[in-house]
N, C-alpha and C positions, 0 to 999 in steps of 0.2 A: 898668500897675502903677507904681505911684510908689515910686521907691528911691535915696537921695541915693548921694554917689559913694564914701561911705564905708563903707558898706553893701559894693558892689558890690565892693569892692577887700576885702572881707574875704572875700566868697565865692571871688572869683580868688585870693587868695593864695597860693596854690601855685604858680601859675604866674608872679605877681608877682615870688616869691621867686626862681624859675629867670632872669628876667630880668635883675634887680638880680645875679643871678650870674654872667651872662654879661658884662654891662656889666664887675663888678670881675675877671673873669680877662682881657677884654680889658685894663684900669691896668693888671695885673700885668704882664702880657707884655709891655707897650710901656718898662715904666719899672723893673722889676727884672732885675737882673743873673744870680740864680739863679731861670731863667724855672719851668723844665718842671717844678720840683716844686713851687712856691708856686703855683702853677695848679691843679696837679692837687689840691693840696689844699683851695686854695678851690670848686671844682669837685664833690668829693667834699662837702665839707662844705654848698653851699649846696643840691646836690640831698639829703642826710638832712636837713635845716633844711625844704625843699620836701613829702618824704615823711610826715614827721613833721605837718607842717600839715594835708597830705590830712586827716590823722583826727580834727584839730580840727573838720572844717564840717561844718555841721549832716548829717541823714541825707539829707531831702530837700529840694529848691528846684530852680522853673524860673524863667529869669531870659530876660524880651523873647521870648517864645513860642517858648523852645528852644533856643535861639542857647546859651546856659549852659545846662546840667543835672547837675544833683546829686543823685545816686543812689547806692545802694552799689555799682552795676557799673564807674561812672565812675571812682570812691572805687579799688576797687580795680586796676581797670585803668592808672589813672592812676599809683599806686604801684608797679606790674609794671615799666610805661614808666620811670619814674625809676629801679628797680633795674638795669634795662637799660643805661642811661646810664649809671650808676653804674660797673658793670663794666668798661663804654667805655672808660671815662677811666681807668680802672688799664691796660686793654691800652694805651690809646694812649701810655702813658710808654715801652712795650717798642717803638714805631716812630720809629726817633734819626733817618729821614728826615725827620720834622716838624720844620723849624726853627721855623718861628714855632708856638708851642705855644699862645699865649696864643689868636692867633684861630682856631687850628682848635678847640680846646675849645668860644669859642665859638660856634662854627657847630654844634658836639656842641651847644650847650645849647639853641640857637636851635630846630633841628630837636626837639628832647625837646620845645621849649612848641608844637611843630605838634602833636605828637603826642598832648599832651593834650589842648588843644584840639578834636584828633578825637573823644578817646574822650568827651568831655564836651561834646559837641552833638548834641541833635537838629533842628535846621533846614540846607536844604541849601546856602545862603551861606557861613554860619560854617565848613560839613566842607569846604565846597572852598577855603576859605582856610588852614585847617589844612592841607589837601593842599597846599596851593603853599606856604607857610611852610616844611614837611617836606623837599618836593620839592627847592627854590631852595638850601636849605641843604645837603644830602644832595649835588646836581651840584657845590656849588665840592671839599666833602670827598674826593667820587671823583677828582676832577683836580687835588688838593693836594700830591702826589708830584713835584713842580717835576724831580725826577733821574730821572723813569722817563719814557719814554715812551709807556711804554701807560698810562701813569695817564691822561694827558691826553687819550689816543684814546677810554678808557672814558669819563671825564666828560664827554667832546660826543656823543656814542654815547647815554648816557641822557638828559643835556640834548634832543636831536634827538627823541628817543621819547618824553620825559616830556613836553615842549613838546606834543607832536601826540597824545597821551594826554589832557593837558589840556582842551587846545581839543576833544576828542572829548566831556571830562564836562561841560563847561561848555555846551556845545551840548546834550546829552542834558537836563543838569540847566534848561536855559532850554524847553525842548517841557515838559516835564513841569510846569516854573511856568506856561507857558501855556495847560497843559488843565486845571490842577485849581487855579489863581488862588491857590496860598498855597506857602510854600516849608519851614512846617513839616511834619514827618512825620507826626505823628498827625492831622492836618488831612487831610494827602494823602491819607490811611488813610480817613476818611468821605469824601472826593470818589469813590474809585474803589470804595467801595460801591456809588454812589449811581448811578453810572454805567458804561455799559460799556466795554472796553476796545478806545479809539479804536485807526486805525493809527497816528496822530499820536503817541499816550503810548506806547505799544508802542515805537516808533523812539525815543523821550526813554529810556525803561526799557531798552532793547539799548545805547544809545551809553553812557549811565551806568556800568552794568556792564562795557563795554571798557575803561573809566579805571581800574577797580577791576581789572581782570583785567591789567590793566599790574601798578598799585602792587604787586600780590601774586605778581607774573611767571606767568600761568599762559601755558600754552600757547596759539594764537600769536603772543601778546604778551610773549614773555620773553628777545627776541632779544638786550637791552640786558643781560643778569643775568651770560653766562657773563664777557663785558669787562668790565662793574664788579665782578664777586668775583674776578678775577685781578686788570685792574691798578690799581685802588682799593688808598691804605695799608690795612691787616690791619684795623684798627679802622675804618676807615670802612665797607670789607665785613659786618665783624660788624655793628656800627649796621643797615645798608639791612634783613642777612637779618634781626633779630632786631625789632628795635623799631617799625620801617613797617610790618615784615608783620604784629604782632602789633596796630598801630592800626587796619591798615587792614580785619584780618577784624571787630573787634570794630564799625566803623563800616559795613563793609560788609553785614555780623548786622544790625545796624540797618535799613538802610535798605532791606534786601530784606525784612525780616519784622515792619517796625513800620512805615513807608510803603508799600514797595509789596506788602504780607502780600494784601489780597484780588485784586490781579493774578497768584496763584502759579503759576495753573497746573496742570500737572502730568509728571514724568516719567519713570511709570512705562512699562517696555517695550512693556505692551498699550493702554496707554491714553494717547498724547501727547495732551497740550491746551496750546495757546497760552499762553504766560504766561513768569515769567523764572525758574521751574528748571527745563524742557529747555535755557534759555540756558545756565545754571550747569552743568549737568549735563554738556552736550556739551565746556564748557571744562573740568571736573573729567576726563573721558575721556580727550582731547586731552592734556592734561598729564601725566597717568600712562603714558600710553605713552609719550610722545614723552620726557619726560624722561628716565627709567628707560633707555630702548634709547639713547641719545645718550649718557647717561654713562656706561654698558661701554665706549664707546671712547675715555675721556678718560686721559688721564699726569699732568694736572697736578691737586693735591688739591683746589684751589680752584674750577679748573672742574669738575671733579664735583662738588663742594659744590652748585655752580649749578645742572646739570641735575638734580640731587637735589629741590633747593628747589623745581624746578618742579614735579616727580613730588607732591613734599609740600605742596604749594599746592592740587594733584588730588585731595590725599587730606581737605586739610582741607574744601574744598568740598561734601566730603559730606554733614557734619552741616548745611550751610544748605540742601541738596536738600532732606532728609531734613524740615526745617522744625522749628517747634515747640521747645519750650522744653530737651528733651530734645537735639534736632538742637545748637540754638545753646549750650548747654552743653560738649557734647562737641566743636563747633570751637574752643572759647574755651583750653578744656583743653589742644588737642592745639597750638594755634597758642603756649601761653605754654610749654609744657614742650617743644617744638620751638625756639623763639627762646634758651631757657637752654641747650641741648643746643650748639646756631650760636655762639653765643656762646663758649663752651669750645672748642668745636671749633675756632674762627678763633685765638683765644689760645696752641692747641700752634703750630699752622701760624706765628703769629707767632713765636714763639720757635724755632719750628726753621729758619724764614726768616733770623733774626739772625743763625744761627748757622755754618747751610752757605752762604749766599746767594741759596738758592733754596727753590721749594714744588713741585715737581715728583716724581712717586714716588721718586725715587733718591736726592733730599735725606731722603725720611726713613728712609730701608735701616738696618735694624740702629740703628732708634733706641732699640731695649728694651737695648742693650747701653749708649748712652751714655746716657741716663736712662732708667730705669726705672717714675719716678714720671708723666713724658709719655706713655711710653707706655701704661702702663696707664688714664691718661685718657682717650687716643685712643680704647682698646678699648670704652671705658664709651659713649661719645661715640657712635661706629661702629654697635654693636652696640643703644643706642639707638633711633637714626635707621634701623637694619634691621627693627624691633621685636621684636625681642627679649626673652623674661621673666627675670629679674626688674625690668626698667627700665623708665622711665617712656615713651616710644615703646612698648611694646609697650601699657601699659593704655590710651593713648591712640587707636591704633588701633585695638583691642579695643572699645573704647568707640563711635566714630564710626561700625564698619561693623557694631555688633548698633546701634543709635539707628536706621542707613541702613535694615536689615534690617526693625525695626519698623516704618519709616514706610508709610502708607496699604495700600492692601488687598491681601492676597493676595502680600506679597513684590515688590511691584514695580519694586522697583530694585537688585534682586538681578544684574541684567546690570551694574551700575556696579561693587555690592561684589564680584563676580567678579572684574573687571579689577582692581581693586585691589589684590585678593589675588594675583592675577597681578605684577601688578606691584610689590608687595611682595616675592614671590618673586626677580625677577630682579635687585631691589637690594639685596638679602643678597648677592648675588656680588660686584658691584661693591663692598662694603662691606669682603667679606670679604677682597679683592686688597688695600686699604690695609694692612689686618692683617696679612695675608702678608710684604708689604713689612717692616713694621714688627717683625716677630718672627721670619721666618726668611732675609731675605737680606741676603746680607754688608756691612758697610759699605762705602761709597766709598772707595780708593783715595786718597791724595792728589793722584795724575795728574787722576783724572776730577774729582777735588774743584775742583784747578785751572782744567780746562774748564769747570766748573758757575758758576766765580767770573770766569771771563774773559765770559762769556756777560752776567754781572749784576757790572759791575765798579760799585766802590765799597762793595760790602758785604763786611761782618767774617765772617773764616772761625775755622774753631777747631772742638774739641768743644763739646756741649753744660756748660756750667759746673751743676754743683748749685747751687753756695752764690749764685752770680750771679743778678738778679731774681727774687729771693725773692719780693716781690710779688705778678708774674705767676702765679710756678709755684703761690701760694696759691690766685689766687683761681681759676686752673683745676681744682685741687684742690676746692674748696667748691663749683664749678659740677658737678663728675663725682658728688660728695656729694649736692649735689640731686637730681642725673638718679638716682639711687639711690632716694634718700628718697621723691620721688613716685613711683616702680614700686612699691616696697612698700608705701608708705601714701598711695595715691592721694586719698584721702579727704582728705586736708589742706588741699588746694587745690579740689579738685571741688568739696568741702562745701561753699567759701565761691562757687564761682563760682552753681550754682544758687542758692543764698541770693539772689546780689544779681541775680540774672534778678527781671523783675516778672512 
């Protein structure tokens, strides 16, 4: 295909625009004096500038057999991804650890053009360089806390796993170019008609899927998740749970059911057959339980967030078992109203961090007494992520385990959505102990507030202020808003996500 280079820069535009944004929040930060908000502003404003173009380019275009793709999945996923980021960068104003504001922003921005990048390729070159663009950016964020010491333990802790994750997909992804001679997807998709399923591509198709089952922490590859959602700044935690996980199922949908769709398999109870969703399947199992039972015995909110996310990484994998356009719908659903849910959720913990100097249960005791408006977000948040009606978690998994249910004959992977429901059940309790916390026991003491602040010296104690980070407390407001708006009228966002499936 002949396309001069002016062409080409109009179809990337979006992601042009995210990088000329990163460029000018780094001038800003080296060379103004009032860093953290002419950042965030430029920040703010070159991802709507970014968003806004998304809906400028055309419907469809493939651009060098794949490597670009311009669809309306990509279209919109890619816009999901910038709101994401979007959000980021209002929490990150509430983390005063970040001195240099200018370059963590943008490493936020850096990471956002991985991320599109992912959702807007189908050839396997360009997604693993989106993965490491994401990846590279994401390890300095987790270990940006220069005054914490566990920041820095997290960020070699993922660095160490994401490295050896890596080299696991790059290895997978080089066997798979070697059986089937092309590295675009739907290429791949006519070789592994044409022929049968070597051990060779089998071993390229398991090692691939361990890279992905890293990115998305399922179990047990999620060793790195509970250290980077604690000692990771609050915003860099929210980023990882929110915006990676939500690239990486949408590319991961990809490339189990538009490359490797005639390798599927099978994994129903009575009937295993070789292929990669008994792979998927056993890691969706594995993460559900293991998650779930791990976080009962967690104190600190953010490592329960973690083993949560793994539990929810188990549960979204089922609509890719499950296959089909129905299956891949209801991961897409459950993976974007899960990351808006993450995203709120990290934003109280931020702000209740500022405030006692820690995220540990006891920091948030009798927070419904000093803000009421947090906490009733948390509950929205919580009771969410439990699935719960009327919120968007609840249609979400409602959604994924009747999809699970209908797939192939005779109920066969009704032993998966059992566990699920199992294990849905037992993280309403875990869910429920935040709440407890939150609404019926006493606040801290000034003594023990004292011990909580000797423990994490340098950070600001006090009550929670209302009128203080107005900002924040909005835009966690507008996210619990959401998580509302999608339980009730599911259809807003479902509608369009099938639309843009082909």
């Amino acid at each position: 295909m002949d396309m001069n280079y002016l062409e080409l820069l109009k179809l990337a535009s979006p992601e042009a625009i995210v990088v000329a944004t990163a460029l000018a929040v780094l001038a800003v930060g080296l060379t103004s004096k009032n860093a953290p908000v002419l950042c965030s502003t430029v920040g703010v404003l070159g991802l709507i500038l970014a968003a806004a173009e998304v809906f400028m380019l055309p419907f469809n275009a493939t651009l060098f057999h794949g490597m670009l793709v311009i669809s309306p999945l990509a279209s919109l996923f890619k816009v999901i991804c910038l709101t994401l980021a979007f959000f980021t960068v209002i929490l990150a104003r509430s983390d005063r650890s970040s001195r240099h504001h200018g370059e963590y922003l943008a490493l936020l921005l850096l990471a956002t053009i991985g991320l599109m990048l992912l959702v807007g390729s189908e050839e396997l070159l360009m997604i693993f360089i989106g993965l490491e663009l994401t990846g590279l950016a994401l390890y300095v964020m987790t270990a940006f806390d220069k005054t914490d010491i566990r920041s820095a333990e997290a960020g070699l802790k993922y660095f160490l796993f994401g490295s050896t994750a890596s080299a696991f997909t790059l290895f997978g992804l080089s066997l798979v170019y070697g059986m089937c001679a092309t590295t675009g997807l739907a290429a791949i998709a006519q070789k592994l008609v044409a022929q049968p399923l070597s051990p060779l591509l089998a071993a390229g198709i398991v090692m691939t899927l361990i890279g992905f089952a890293f990115k998305i922490a399922a179990a047990p590859f999620h060793l790195w998740a509970p250290d980077a959602y604690q000692g990771a700044p609050v915003s860099s935690a929210a980023f990882i749970a929110s915006g990676s996980k939500v690239a990486s199922f949408v590319v991961l949908g990809k490339i189990v059911l538009v490359g490797f769709g005639p390798a599927h398999g099978s994994a129903a109870w009575h009937a295993m057959v070789a292929g990669w969703m008994p792979v998927l399947a056993v890691l969706a199992a594995l993460s559900i339980v293991l998650g779930n039972l791990v976080a009962l015995a967690q104190s600190n909110v953010r490592r329960l967030l973690a083993y949560s996310a793994v539990a929810h990484a188990g549960y979204t994998l089922l609509g890719l078992v499950a296959g089909g356009r129905e299956g891949f719908s209801a991961t897409l659903f459950y993976t974007t109203v899960y990351a808006f849910t993450l995203v709120g959720a990290f934003g109280v913990v931020a702000l209740v961090r500022r405030e006692t100097g820690g995220d540990d249960f006891v920091n948030f005791s009798a927070l419904w007494s000093r803000s009421p408006l947090l906490a009733g977000c948390m509950a929205i948040f919580m009771l969410s992520l439990a699935g719960l009606p009327p919120l968007a978690g609840f249609f979400g998994k409602f959604y994924l385990f009747s999809a699970a249910m209908r797939a192939g004959e005779n109920h066969g992977l009704l032993w998966l959505v059992a566990l699920a429901l199992f294990g849905s059940l037992i993280s309403l309790y875990y869910y429920l102990i935040i709440l407890k916390v939150i609404f019926s026991e006493p606040a801290l003491s000034e003594v023990e507030r004292g011990h909580q602040n000797l423990e994490h010296p340098g950070q600001p104690r006090g009550r929670l202020r209302e009128g203080g980070d107005f900002l924040q407390r909005t835009t966690v407001a507008v996210l619990a808003i959401a998580v509302l708006f999608f339980g009730i009228l599911p259809g807003a966002l479902l509608a369009r996500i099938i639309a843009a499936l082909p």
